[in-house]
C-alpha positions as CSV (number, residue, x, y, z in Angstrom):
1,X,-29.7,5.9,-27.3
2,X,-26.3,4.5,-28.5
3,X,-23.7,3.6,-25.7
4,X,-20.0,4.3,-25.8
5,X,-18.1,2.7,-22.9
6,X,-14.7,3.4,-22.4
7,X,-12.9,1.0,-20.2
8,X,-10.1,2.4,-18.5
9,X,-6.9,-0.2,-18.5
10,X,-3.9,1.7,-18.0
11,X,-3.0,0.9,-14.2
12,X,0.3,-1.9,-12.6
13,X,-2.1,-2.9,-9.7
14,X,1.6,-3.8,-7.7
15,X,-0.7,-5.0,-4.4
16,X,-1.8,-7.6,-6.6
17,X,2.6,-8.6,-7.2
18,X,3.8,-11.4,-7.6
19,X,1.3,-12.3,-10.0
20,X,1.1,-8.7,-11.1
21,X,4.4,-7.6,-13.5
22,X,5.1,-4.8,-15.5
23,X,3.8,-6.1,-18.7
24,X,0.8,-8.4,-17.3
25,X,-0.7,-6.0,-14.6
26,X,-3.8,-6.4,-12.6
27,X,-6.3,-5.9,-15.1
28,X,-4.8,-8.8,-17.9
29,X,-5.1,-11.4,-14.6
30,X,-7.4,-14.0,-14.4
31,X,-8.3,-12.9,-10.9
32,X,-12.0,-14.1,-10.9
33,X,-12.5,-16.3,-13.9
34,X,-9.9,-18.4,-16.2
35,X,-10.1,-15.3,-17.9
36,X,-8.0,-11.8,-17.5
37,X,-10.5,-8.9,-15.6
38,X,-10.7,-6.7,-18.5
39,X,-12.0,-9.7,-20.7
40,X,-14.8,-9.8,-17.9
41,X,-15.4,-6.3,-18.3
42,X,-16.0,-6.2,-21.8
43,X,-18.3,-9.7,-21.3
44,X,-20.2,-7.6,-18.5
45,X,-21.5,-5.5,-21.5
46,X,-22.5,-7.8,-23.6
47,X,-26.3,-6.7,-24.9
48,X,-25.8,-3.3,-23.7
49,X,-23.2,-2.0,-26.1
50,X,-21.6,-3.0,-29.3
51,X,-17.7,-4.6,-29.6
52,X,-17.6,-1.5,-32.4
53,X,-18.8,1.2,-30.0
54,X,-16.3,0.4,-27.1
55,X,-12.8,1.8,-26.7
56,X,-10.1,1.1,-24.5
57,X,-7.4,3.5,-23.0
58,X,-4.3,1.9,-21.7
59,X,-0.5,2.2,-21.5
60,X,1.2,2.5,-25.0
61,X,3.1,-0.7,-23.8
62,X,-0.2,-2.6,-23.0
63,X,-1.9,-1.9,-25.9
64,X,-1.0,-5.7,-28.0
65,X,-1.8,-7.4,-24.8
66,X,-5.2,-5.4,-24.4
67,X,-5.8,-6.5,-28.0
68,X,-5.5,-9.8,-27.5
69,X,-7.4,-10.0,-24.4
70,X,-10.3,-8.4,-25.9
71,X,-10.0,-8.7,-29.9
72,X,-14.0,-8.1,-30.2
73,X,-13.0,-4.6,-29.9
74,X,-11.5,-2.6,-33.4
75,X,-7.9,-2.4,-33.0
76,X,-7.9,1.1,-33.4
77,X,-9.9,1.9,-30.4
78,X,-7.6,0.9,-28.2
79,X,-5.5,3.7,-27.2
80,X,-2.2,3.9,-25.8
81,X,-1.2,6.8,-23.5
82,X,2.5,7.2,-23.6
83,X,2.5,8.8,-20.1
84,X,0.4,8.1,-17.2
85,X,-1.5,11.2,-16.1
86,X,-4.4,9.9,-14.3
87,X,-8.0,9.3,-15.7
88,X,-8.8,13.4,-16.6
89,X,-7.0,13.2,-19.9
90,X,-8.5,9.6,-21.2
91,X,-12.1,11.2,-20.2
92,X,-11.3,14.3,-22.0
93,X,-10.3,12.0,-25.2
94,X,-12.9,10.1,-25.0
95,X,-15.6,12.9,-24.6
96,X,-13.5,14.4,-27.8
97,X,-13.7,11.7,-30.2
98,X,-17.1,11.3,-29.2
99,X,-18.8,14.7,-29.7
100,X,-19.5,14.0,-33.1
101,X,-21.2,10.4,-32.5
102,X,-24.9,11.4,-32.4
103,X,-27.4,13.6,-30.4
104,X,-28.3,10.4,-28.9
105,X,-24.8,8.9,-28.0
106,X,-23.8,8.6,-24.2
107,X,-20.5,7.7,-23.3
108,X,-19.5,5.4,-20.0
109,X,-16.7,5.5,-18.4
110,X,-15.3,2.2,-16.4
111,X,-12.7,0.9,-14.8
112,X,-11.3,-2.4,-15.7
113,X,-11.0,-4.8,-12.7
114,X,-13.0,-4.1,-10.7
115,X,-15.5,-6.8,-9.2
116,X,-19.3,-6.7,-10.4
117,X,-22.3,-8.6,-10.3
118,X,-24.6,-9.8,-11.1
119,X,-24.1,-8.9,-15.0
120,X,-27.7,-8.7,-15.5
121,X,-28.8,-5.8,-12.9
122,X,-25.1,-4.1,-13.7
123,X,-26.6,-3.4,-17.1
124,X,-29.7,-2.8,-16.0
125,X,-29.0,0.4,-14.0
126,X,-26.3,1.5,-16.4
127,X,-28.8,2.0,-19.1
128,X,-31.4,3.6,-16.5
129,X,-28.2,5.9,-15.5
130,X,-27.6,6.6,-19.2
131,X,-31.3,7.9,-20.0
132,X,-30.8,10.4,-17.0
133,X,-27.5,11.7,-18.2
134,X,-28.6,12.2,-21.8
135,X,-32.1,13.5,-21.2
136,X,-30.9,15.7,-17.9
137,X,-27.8,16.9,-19.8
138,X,-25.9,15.4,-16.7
139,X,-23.2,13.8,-15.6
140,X,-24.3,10.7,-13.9
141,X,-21.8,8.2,-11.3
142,X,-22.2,5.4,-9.5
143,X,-22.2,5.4,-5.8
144,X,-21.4,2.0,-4.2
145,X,-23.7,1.7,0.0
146,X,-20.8,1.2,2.2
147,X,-20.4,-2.5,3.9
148,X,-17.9,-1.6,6.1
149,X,-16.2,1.7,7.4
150,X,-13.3,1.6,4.5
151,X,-10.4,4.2,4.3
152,X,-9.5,3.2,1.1
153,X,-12.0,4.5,-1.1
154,X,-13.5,7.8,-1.7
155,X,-17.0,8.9,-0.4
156,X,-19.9,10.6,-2.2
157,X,-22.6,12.5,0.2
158,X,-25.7,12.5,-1.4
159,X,-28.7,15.2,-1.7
160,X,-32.2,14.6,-2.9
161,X,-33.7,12.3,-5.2
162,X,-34.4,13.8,-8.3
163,X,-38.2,12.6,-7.8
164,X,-39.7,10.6,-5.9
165,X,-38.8,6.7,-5.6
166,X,-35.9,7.4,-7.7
167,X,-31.8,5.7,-6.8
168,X,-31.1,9.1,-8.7
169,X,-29.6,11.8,-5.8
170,X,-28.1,15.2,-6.1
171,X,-24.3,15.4,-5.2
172,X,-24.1,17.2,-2.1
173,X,-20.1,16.7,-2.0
174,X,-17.3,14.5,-2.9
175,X,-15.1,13.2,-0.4
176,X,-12.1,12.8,0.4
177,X,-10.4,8.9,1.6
178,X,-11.3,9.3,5.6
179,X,-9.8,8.6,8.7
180,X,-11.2,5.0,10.6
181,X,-13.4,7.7,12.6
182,X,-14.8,9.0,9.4
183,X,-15.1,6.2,7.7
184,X,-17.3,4.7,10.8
185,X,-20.0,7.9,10.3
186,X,-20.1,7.8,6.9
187,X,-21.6,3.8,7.7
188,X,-23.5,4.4,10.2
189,X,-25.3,7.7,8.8
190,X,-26.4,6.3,5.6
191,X,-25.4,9.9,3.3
192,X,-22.1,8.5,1.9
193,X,-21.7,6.0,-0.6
194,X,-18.3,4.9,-2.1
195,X,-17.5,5.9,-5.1
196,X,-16.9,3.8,-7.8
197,X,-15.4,5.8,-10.6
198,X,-18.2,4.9,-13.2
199,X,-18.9,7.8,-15.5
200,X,-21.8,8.6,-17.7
201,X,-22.5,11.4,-19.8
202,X,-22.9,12.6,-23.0
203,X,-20.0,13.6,-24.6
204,X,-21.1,17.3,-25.5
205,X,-22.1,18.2,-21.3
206,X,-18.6,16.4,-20.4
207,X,-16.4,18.8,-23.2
208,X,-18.8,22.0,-21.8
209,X,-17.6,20.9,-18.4
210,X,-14.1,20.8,-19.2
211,X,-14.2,23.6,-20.8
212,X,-15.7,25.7,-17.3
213,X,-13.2,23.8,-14.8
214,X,-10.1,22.2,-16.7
215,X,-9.6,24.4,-19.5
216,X,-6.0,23.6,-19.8
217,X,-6.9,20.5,-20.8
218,X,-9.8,21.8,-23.0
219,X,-7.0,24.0,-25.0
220,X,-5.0,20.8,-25.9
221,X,-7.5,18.9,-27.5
222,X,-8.3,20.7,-31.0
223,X,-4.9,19.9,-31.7
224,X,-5.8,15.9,-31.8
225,X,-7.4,14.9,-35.1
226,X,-10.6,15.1,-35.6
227,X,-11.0,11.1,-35.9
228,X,-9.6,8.6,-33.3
229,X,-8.8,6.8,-36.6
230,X,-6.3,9.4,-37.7
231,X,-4.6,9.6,-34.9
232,X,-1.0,9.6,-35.3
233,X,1.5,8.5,-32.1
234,X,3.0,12.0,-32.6
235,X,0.1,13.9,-31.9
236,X,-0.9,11.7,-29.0
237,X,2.5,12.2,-27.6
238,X,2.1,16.0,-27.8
239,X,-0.8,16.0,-26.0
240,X,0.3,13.8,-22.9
241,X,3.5,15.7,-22.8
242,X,1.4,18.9,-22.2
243,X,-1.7,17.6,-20.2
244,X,-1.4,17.6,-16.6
245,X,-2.2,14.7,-14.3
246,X,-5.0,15.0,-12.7
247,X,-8.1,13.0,-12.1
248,X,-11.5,13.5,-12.9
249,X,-12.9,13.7,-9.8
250,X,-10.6,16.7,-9.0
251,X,-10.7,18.2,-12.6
252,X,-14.3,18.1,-12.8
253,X,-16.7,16.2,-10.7
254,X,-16.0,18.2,-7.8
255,X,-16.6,21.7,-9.0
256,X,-19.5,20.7,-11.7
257,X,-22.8,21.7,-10.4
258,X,-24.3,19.0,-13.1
259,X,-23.1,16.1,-11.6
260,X,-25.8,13.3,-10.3
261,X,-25.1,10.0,-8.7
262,X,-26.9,6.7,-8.8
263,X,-27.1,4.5,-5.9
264,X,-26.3,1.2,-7.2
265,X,-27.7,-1.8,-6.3
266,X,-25.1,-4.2,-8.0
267,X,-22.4,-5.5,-5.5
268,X,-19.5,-3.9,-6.3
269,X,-15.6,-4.4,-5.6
270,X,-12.3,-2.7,-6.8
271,X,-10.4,-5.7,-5.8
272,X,-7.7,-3.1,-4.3
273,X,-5.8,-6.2,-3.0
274,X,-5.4,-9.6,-2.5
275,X,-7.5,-9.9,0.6
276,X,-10.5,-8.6,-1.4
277,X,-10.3,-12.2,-3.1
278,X,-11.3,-14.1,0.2
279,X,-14.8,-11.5,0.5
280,X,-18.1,-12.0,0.0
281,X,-19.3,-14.9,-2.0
282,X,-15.9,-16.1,-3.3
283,X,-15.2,-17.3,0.2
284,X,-15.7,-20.9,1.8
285,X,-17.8,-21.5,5.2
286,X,-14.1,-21.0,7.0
287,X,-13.3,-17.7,5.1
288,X,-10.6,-19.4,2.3
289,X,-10.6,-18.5,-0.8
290,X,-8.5,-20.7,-3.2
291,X,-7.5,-20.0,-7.0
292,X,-5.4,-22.9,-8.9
293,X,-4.2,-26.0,-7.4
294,X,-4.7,-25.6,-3.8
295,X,-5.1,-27.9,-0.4
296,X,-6.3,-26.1,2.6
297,X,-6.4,-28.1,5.6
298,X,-7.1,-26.6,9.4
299,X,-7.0,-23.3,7.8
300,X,-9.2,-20.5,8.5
301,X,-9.3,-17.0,6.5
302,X,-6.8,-18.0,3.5
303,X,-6.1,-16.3,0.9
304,X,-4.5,-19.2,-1.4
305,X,-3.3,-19.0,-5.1
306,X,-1.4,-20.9,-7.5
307,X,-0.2,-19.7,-10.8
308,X,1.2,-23.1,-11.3
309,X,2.2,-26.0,-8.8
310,X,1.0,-26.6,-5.6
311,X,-0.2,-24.4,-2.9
312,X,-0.6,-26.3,0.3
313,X,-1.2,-25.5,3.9
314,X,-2.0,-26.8,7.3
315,X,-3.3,-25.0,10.2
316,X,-2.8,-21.3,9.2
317,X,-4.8,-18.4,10.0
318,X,-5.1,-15.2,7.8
319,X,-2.4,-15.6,5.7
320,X,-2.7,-14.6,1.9
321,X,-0.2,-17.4,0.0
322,X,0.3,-16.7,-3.5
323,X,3.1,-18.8,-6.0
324,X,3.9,-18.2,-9.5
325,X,7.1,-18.9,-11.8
326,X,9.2,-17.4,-10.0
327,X,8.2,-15.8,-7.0
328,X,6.1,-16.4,-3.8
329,X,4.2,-14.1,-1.4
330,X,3.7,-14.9,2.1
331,X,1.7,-12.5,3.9
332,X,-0.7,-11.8,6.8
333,X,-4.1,-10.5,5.6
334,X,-3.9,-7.7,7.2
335,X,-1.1,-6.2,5.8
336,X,-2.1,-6.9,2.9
337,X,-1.8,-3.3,1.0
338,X,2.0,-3.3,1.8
339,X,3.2,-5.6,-0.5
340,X,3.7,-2.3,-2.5
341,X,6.8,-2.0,0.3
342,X,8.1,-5.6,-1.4
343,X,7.7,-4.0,-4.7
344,X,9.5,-1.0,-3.5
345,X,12.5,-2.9,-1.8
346,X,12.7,-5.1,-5.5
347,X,13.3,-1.9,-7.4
348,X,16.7,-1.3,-5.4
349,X,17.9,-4.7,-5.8
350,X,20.6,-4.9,-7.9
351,X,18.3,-8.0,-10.1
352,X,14.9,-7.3,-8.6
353,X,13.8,-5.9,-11.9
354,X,13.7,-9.5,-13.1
355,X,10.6,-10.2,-10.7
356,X,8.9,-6.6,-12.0
């Protein structure tokens, strides 16, 4: 078995502003290392896949800054989608260019910032998950055991195992981001597990798939070359001028009757904002959780940042304080996934674009 991932990099992550801009967005941030997430992501698979065998789909504006944050990777697997139509079209690429890679070759599909450890039992169960998909002719995802009844995140009920002792379920449904009520069964009945928009499958069962259930996607693609190395920006530009946007969930996963999931056993975290810094381990025995030059003092449940200077605070309570250059973010945790309101406000300001 050979492994393919393909690391998806093309979002702006603006709940991550002000350290998150138009050309440095949330996965080129050095978030949980001193270096940028999608660095970590491609470090993650170290062992499991080679540099050669990895490709990367990002913005067409992204793509020198993706190369230099992961330069192990051949220059012309990173891609550069000159619209953004959601992750359905970079799958359907990547299952394209791909088909002709070996009986054995299984392609993975990852996001690139979100939170995962430890490495070792991450790569682990992605290689277990890849042996089902290639020898079921499936389409395996990860499923993430809830923590906490979250509204952000999308749901997967599961079915059976597919034998006995096995993480491996049937899909019984997708769903949909819930309601708090919702969210609160789905914890408490043990069924649902998030889902963590991993992909794994071989390339041949993913084009036969899009094929049955997105086939106006399917008709686009013999038009691409047949080689990701001839690819010309012309051809790509066609394509994402015609493709609708569309995820892969809806395009696919939902309506495929070939679709398995994993229950992982890896923690897992898509880092949707900045409170998602102060969870879990990264956290101190008062809650803070502290990136750059920092000095907490009385402070309980801080989120606390510095992208050079001095952060400093004294007897604060769930606050998330971020400075850079040229910009500072005050904010209470809980509101948190508003900043995008900030964001929103900067874009009708007659200079805001300058902090974009």
């Amino acid at each position: 078995m050979r492994l393919h991932p393909v690391i998806l990099a093309g979002g702006r992550g603006e709940r991550f502003w002000p350290l998150s801009r138009r050309n440095r967005p949330k996965q080129l941030l050095p978030l949980l290392s001193d270096r940028s997430m999608l660095s970590d992501t491609v470090d993650r698979l170290s062992g499991l896949a080679r540099p050669r065998d990895m490709f990367v789909i990002t913005a067409s504006d992204l793509v020198g800054a993706v190369r230099e944050a992961a330069p192990q990777i051949p220059h012309h697997h990173v891609v550069g989608e000159p619209i953004g139509r959601n992750t359905a079209p970079a799958v359907a690429l990547a299952a394209w260019w791909l088909r002709d890679a070996g009986d054995d070759a299984v392609a993975v599909v990852l996001p690139s910032d979100h939170r995962i450890e430890p490495a070792e039992r991450y790569r682990a169960e992605l290689e277990a998950a890849a042996w089902v998909a290639l020898e079921r002719r499936t389409i395996v995802t990860f499923g993430i055991p809830p923590t906490r009844p979250e509204t952000g995140y999308g749901y997967i009920e599961v079915g059976e195992p597919i034998e006995a002792g096995s993480p491996v379920r049937t899909v019984a449904a997708f769903r949909e981001k819930p309601n708090q009520e919702t969210a609160t069964r789905y914890l408490a009945d043990g069924r649902h597990l998030w889902n963590a928009g991993i992909f794994i499958f071989s390339p041949a069962v993913m084009l036969e798939e899009i094929h049955a259930h997105a086939p106006e996607i399917a008709a686009l693609l013999p038009a691409l070359t047949e080689r990701l190395a001839d690819l010309s920006e012309q051809a790509l530009e066609r394509y994402y001028a015609a493709v609708p946007s569309i995820s892969i969930d809806y395009a696919v996963m939902e309506k495929s009757r070939r679709t398995l999931v994993a229950r992982a056993g890896f923690a897992w975290d898509d880092l949707g904002s900045w409170a998602a810094l102060g969870e879990g381990a990264s956290s101190d025995a008062r809650g803070n959780a502290t990136r750059g030059r920092t000095i907490l003092i009385d402070s309980e449940g801080v989120v606390a940042f510095s992208d050079g200077g001095l952060v400093a605070a004294l007897g604060v309570k769930d606050l998330v304080v971020v400075r850079t250059g040229d910009a500072t973010l005050v904010i209470s945790r809980d509101r948190v996934q508003d900043v995008r309101a900030i964001v929103d406000r900067l874009k009708k300001e007659p200079d805001g674009a300058s902090f974009l």
